[in-house]
N, C-alpha and C positions, 0 to 999 in steps of 0.2 A: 384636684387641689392646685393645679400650673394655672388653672382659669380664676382663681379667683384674686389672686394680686392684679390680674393683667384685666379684668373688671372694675376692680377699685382704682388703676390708674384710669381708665376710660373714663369714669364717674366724674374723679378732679376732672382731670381734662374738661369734659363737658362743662364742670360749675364754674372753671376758668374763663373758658371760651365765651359763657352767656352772659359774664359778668364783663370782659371786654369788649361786650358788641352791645352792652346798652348807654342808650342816648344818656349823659350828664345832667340833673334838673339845674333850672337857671340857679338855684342857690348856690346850690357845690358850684357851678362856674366862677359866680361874684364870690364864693369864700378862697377857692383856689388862685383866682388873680391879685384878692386882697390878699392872700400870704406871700406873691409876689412882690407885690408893694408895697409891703411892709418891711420886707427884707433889702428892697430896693431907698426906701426914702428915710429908715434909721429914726431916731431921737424925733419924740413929738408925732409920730407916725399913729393912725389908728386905723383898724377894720371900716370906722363905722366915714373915714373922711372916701370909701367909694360908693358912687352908685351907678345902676346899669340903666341903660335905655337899646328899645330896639332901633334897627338901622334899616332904612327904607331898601337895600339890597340885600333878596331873599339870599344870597352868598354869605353874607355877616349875620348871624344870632344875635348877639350882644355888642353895645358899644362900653365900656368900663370905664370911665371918667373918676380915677383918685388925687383927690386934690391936699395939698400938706399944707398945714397953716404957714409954715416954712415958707410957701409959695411955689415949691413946686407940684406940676402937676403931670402926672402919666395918664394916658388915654391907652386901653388894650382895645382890639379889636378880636374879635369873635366868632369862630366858625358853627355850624350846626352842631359838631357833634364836640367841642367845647375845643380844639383845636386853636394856640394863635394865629391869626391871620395879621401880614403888612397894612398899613392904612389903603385903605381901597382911593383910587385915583380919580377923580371926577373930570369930567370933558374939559380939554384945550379950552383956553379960549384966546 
């Protein structure tokens, strides 16, 4: 009977752990950044003012480009595994 609580916490655990080691699909990324940025740009703000494109550095996943008829606009930058990343630096010149 001592084994069988101490099973079913192994169990969660387990459904915890596989559910935090899988990769984001690009959707849930662009819905996750647009609730971002919709929290961020207020009044006049929609889901549908972002879209994603990919970025020539295998380091960046997604580039996020949400633009506010406002006129502003937020750019997120995007890691593999849906992480924010800094704007990545391109060479000196």
């Amino acid at each position: 009977m001592f084994f069988i609580p101490f099973a079913g916490l192994v169990v969660v655990a387990g459904i915890v752990g596989f559910r935090m080691g899988q990769v984001p699909g690009e959707t849930e990324i662009i819905d996750s950044y647009a609730a971002i940025y919709l929290g961020m740009a207020g009044d006049g703000a929609a889901p549908t003012d972002c879209a994603a494109t990919t970025h020539p550095d295998p380091a960046v996943r997604l580039v996020i480009n949400c633009a506010n008829p406002n006129g502003l606009t937020t750019t997120f930058y995007v890691g593999p595994r849906g992480e924010a990343l800094p704007e990545p630096q391109g060479p000196s010149t």
